[in-house]
N, C-alpha and C positions, 0 to 999 in steps of 0.2 A: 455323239460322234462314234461311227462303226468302228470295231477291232482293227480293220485293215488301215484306214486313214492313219491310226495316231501309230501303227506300224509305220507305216510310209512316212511319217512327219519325222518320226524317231532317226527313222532311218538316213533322212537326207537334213538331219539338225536342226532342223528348224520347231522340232517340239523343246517344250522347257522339260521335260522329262530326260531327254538326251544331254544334259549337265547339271553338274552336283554344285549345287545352291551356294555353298560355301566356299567351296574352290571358285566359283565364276567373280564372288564379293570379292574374293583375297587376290583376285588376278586385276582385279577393276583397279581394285585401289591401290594397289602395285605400280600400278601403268599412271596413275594419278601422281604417285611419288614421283616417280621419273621425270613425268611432264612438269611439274614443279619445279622439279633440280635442275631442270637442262637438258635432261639425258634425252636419247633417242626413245620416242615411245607413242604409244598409237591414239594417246590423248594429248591434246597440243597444251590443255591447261593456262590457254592466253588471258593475260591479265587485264583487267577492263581501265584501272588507273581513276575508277568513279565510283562512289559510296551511294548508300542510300539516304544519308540524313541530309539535312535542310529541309527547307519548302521552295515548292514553285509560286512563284511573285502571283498574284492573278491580273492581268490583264494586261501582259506580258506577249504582242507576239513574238513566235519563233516561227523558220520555215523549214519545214521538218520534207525527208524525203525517203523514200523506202524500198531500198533497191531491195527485191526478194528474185525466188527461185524462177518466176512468172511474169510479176510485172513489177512496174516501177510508176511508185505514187509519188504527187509533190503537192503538200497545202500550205496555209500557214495554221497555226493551230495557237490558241492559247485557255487560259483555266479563267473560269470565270469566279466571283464569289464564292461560290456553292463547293468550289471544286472539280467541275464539270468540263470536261475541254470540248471547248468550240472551233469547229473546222470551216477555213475558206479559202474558196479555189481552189478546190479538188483536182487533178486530173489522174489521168490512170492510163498505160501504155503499156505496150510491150518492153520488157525487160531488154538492152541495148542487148545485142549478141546470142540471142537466143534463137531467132532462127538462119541467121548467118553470120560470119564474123565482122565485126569492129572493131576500126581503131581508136585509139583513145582519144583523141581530136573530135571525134564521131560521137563516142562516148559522152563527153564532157558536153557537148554542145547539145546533147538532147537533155542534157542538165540543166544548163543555163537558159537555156530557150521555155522553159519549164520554171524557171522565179524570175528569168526578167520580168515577166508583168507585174511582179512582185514585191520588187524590190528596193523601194521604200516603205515599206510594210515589216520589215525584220531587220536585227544585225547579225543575227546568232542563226545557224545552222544544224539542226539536229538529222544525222546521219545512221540511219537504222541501215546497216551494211550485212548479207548476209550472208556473206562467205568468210575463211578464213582469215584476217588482218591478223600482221602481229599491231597491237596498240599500243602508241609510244607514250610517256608523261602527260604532254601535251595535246592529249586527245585524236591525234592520227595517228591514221593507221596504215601498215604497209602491207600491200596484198601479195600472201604467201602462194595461193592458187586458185583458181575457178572451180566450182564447182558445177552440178545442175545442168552442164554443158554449156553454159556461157562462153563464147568464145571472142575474149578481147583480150588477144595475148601482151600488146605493149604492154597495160598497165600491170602484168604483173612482176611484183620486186618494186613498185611504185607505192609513192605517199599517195593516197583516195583524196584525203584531202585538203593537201598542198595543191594538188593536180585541181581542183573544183576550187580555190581560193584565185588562180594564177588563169584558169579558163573566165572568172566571173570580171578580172581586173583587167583582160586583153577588150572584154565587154565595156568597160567602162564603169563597172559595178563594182565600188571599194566598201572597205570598211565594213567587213564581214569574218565570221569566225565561223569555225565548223568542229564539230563534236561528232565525232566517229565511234558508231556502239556496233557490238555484235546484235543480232538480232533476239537471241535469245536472254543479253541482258538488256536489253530492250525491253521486252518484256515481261522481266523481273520489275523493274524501273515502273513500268507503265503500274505493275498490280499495285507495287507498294504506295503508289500514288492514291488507290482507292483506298488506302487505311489498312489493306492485307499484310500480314507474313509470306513467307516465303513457305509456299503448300507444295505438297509431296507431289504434284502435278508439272510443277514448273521445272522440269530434266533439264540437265546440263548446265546447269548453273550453280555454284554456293560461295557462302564467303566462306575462306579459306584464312587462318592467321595463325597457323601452327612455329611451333620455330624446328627450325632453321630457316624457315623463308624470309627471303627478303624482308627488311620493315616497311620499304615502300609498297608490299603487296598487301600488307596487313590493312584488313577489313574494307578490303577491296575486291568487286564482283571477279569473279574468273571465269571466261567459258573453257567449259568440257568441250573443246573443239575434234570430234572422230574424224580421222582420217578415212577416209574411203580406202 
């Protein structure tokens, strides 16, 4: 790269040559403490409330759903023998709110219309959610804000998924439960499923059990949630 670029890069920060390595760590984990304690701070630090031991049962299904920045997947998924998860009835859409706005009524019914075929096939709902939630004990989550540009303002300051338990039983579809994960511990979840650690690749996530923290947070996933 020529003299003048990594000038320019310099100059408008976005080279790593433009901050001092040590001061940038001690400012991270600064913001990390904060986010821990409560304080105002530009890492949200939300606690995920779910570990990584146990095993997955194999031939177990669950109806997993995955609302992302793009689109929004719904299958049923389970581990076979081997370890290997097997996917059925796939579908794939646009993400509710992305290219104009939705209400949460609107929302939720492109949910449900999405595992009614489904749903005697699962009791359990795996919720790969990938925006902000604060995540409560009991595995929902209350959304703090949209990102991405998603635009479904009701449900935000809303339970994800009280809101998808209370849309499935106006359907006539009971006796279901739902596990609301951040995305990115989602994908912690998913590797250690293959038998991995926790690799210097998987950002924003670690367990966290230092003290003064909470005991209920202790060796529990936490995302590094940035604020925009």
């Amino acid at each position: 790269m020529g003299e003048g670029v990594d000038a320019w890069l310099k100059e408008r920060l976005v080279s790593a040559e433009a901050y001092e390595p040590e001061e940038l760590l001690a400012n991270f984990l600064e913001e990390m403490e904060k986010g821990l304690n409560g304080e105002e701070s530009s890492l949200a630090m939300i606690p995920a409330f779910v570990g990584a031991s146990g095993k997955v049962p194999a031939g177990k299904p669950v109806a997993v759903i995955d609302a992302g920045g793009t689109n929004l997947r719904v299958c049923i998924a389970r581990f076979n023998e081997a370890g290997d998860v097997e996917l059925e009835g796939f579908s794939k859409q646009p993400m509710p709110g992305r290219f104009e706005e939705k209400s949460k009524t609107e929302f939720y019914q492109v949910l449900v219309d999405a595992l009614e075929p489904m749903k005697d096939d699962f009791d359990s709902i795996g919720f790969c959610f990938s925006y902000p939630a604060e995540i409560k004990p009991d595995f929902d989550g209350r959304l703090l804000h949209w990102t991405k540009e998603i635009k479904i303002p009701e449900l935000v300051g809303q339970h994800v998924g009280a809101g998808l338990i209370e849309a499935l039983e106006a359907r006539g579809i009971t006796g279901k439960k739902v596990v609301l994960l951040n995305d990115t511990v989602a994908c912690l979840l998913a590797g250690l499923s293959r038998g991995r650690a926790l690799e210097p690749h998987l950002i924003s996530v670690l367990f966290w059990a230092p003290e003064p923290t909470p005991p209920m947070w202790s060796r529990t996933a936490i995302s590094v949630n940035c604020r925009r």
